[in-house]
C-alpha positions in Angstrom: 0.0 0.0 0.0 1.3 3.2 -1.1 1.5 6.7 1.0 -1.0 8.2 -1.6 -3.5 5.3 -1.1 -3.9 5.4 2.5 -6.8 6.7 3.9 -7.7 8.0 7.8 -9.8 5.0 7.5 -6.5 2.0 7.4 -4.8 4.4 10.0 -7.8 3.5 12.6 -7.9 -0.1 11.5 -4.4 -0.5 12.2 -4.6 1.1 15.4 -7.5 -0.3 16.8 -9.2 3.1 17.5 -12.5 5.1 15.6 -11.6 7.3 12.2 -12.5 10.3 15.0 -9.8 9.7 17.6 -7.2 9.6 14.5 -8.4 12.7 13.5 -7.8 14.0 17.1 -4.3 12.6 16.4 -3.1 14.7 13.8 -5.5 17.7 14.7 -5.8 17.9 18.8 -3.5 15.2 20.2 -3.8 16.9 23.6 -7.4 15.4 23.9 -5.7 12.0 23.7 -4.0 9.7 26.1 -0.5 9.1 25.3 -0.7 5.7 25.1 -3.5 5.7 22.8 -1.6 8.7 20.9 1.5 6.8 20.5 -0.6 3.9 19.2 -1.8 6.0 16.3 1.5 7.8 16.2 2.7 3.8 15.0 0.0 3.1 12.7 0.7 6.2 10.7 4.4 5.6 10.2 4.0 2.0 9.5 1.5 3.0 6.9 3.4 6.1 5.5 0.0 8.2 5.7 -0.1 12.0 4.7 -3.0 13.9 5.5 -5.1 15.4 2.4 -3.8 19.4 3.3 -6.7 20.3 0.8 -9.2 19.1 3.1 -7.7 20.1 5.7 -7.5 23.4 4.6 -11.1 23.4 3.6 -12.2 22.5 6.7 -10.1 24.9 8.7 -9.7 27.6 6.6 -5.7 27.4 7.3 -3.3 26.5 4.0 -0.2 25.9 6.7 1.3 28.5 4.4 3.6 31.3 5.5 4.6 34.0 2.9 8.1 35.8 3.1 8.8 38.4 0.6 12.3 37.4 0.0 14.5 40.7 0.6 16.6 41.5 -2.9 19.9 40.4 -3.3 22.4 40.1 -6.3 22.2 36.3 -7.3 26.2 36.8 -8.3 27.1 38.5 -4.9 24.4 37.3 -2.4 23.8 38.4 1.3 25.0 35.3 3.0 23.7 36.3 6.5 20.0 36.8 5.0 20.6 33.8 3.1 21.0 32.0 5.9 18.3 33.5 8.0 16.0 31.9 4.8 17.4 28.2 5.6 16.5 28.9 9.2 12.9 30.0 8.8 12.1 26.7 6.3 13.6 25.1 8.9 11.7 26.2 11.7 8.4 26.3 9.4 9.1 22.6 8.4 9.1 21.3 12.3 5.6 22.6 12.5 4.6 21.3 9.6 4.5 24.6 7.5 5.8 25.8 4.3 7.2 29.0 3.1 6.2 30.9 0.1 8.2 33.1 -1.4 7.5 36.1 -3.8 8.6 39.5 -4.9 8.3 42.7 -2.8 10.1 45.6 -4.1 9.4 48.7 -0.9 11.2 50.9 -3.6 8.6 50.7 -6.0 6.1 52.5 -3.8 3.2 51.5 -1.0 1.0 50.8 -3.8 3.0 48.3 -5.8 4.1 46.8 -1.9 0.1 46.6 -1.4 -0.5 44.8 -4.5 2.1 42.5 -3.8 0.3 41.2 -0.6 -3.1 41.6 -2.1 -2.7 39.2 -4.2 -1.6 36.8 -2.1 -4.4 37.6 0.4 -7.0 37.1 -2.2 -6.3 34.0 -3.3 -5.8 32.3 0.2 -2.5 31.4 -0.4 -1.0 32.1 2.9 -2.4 32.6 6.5 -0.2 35.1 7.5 3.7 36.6 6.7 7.1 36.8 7.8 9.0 40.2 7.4 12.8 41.0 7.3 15.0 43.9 7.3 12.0 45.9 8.5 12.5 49.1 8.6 10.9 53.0 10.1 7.4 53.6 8.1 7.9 50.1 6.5 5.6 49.9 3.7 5.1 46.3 4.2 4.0 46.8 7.5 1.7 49.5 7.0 -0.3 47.1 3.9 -0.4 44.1 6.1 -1.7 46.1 9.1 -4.2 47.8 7.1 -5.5 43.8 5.6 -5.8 42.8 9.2 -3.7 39.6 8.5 -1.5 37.9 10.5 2.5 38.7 10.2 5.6 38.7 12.6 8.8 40.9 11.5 12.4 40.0 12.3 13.6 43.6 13.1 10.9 46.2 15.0 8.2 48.0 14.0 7.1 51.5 15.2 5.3 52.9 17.6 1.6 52.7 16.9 2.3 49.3 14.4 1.5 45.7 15.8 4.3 44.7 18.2 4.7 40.7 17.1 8.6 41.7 16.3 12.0 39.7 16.9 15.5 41.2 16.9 18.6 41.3 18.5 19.9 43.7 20.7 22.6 45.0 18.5 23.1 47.6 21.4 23.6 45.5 23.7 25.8 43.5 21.5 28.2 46.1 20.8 28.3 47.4 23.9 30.1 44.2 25.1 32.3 44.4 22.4 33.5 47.6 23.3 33.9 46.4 27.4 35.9 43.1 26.3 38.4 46.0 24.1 38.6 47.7 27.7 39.0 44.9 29.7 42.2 44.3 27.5 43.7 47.5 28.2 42.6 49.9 25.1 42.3 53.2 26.1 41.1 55.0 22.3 38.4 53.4 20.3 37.4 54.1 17.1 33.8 53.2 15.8 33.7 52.5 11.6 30.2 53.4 10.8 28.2 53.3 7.5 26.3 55.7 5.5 22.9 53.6 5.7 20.0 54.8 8.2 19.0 51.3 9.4 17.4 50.9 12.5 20.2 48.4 13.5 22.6 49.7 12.4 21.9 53.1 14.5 21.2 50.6 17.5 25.1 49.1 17.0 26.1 52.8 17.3 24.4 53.4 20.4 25.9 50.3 22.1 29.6 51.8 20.8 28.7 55.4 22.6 27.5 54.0 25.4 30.1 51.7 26.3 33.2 53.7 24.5 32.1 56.9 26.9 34.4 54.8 29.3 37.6 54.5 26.8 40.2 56.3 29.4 41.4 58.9 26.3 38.3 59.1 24.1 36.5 57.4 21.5 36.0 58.5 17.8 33.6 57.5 15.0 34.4 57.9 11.6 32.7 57.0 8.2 32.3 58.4 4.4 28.9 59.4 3.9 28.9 58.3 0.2 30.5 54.8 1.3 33.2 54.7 -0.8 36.2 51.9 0.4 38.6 53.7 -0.7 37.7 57.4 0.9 36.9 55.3 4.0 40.7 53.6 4.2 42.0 56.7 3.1 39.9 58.4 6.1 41.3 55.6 8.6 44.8 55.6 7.6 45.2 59.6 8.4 43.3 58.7 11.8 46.3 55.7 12.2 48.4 57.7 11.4 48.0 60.7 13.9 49.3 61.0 17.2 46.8 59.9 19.3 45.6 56.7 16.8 43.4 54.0 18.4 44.1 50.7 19.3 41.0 49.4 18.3 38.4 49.6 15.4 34.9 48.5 16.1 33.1 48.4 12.9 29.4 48.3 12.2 29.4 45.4 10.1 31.9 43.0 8.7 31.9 44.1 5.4 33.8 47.5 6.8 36.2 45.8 8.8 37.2 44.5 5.2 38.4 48.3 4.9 39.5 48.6 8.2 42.2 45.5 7.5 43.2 47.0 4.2 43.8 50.7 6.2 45.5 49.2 8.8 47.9 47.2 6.5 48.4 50.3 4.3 49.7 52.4 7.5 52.1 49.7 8.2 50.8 48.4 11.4 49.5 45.0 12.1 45.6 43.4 12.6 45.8 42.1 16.3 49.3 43.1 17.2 49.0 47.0 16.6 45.3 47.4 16.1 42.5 45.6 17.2 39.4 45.3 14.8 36.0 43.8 15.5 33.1 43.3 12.7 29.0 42.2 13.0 27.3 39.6 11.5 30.1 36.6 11.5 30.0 36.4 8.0 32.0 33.8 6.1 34.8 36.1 5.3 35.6 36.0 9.4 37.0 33.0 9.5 38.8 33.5 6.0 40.6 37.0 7.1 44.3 36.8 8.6 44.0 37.2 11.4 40.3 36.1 11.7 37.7 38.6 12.9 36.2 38.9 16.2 32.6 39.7 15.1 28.6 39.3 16.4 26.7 36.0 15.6 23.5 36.5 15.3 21.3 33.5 16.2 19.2 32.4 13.2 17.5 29.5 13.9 16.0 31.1 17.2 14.9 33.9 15.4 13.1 32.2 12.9 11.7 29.5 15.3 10.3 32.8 17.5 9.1 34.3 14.4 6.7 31.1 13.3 6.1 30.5 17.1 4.7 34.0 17.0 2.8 34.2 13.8 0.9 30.2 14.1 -0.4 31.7 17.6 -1.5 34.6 15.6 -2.8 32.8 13.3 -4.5 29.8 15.3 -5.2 31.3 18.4 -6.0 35.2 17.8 -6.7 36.1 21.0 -3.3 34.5 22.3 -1.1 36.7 19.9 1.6 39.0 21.1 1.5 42.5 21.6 5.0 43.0 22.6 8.4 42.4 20.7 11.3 40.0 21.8 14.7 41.0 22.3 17.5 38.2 21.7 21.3 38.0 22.7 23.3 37.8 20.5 26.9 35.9 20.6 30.2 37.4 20.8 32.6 35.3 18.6 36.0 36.3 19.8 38.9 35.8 17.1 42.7 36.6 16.3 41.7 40.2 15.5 41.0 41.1 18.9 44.0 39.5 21.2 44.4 40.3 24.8 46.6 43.3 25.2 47.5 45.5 28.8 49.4 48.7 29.2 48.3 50.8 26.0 
């Protein structure tokens, strides 16, 4: 007997039970006893049974479909942390029996076109609800969704006066303790390498670096080329290195920019690690590639997407259950050859 020619109805014969109590299997198995459950739990893998999802979805009114407008990215230079995040979340949909759809969502093309985008989705009863990354202030996705009523959860936050069913890291935090580990080692001048983008996180990674650099014994700086040009940036660094009061560490705002920061520190003549120390964010492949490897921020995938589809099946199946507040995650410090303990500086 095949997977496609079992019915509910073998399932019960095999298990000894009513067609009703395997429904309650697949459906409700708290109603059950576990005994009984694990009974039915056996007849369904011996058979190889798969529920019918179309009647299912009939009956509920639930597809088990989440949609996640899949951020852009250059197919010959891809975004390997958001790339990532996408293996988590099928991942994490998968292990509660979900799938993910993807499609096109382009916020540049205007709140219309981002509207449209949903709509159509929303129409056809495609999806229960959606998954949101890289949200952003007055995110035009969030705004459509909220305005539908349907279900969604957003890795990153959403404004004030927006539903609140958000996860993110605390990149504040984050940075922060990247900046007290540089102290704890003996570095008395920090320099922070920021970017020209206004993202929310990334503004968040520079308020960790203030907070925790206001205690660098002779100052901190921040530096950064508002057009973000490599080469104006390690031209920028390399007169900071090269002036008498240069600092001993740079703590860059992603890991892309400690790229530069290697290249500027090379080009003065001093050594990653030995003469400067330089941290990234994100723990991107290239950390463990550079020499000396990075010390950067990990940011943990897998329980951000599991939070996310957590969040959004309540939403979805229990609407009086969802949540009206954000969560907050740690994130890991990944400590590397870039960053070697040093006193007396």
């Amino acid at each position: 007997m095949t997977a496609r020619q079992v019915t509910i109805e073998d399932v019960a014969r095999t298990a000894g039970v009513s067609r009703q109590t395997v429904s309650n299997a697949l459906n409700a198995p708290h109603r059950l006893r576990a005994t009984t459950l694990a009974r039915v739990t056996a007849a369904i893998d011996e058979l190889g049974y798969q529920p019918d999802q179309s009647a299912r979805s009939l009956r509920t009114g639930t597809r088990k479909v989440l949609g996640y407008p899949a951020p852009a990215d250059n197919p010959a230079d891809p975004n390997p942390l958001m790339g990532g995040f996408l293996q988590a979340l099928v991942s994490a949909a998968d292990a509660v029996d979900h799938r993910i759809l993807l499609f096109r969502c382009d916020p540049a093309r205007g709140a219309g076109a981002v509207a449209k985008s949903f709509n159509g989705l929303i129409a056809a009863r495609q999806v229960d609800g959606f998954v949101l990354s890289d949200v952003v202030h007055d995110d035009a996705r969030v705004d459509a969704l909220t305005e539908a009523g349907v279900p969604f959860a957003a890795f990153g936050r959403t404004a004030p006066g927006r539903p609140q069913n958000w996860v993110d890291i605390d990149s504040a935090e984050a940075t922060a303790t990247l900046v007290a580990r540089l102290l704890d080692q003996g570095h008395r001048r920090i320099c922070f390498v920021n970017s020209a983008a206004t993202l929310p996180w990334l503004a968040d990674r520079r308020a960790g670096f203030l907070r925790a650099a206001a205690a660098a014994p002779d100052g901190a700086f921040e530096i950064g080329v508002p057009e973000d040009d490599p080469a104006a940036l390690a031209d920028a660094i390399g007169r900071l290195l090269a002036g008498p009061d240069r600092p001993t560490a740079l703590v860059c705002v992603d890991d892309w920019l400690a790229l530069t920061a290697y290249q500027a520190v090379r080009a003065a003549g001093l050594t990653v690690g030995a003469d400067v120390a330089v941290t990234g964010f994100n723990d991107s492949p290239v950390c463990t590639v550079l020499q000396p490897t990075l010390t950067s921020v990990r940011l943990p995938l897998a329980d951000i997407a599991h939070a996310l589809v957590d969040r959004l099946t309540t939403a979805i199946e229990e609407p009086a259950s969802a949540p009206t507040s954000g969560l907050l995650l740690p994130a890991e410090q990944v400590v590397r050859d870039s960053t070697p303990t040093r006193r007396g500086l």
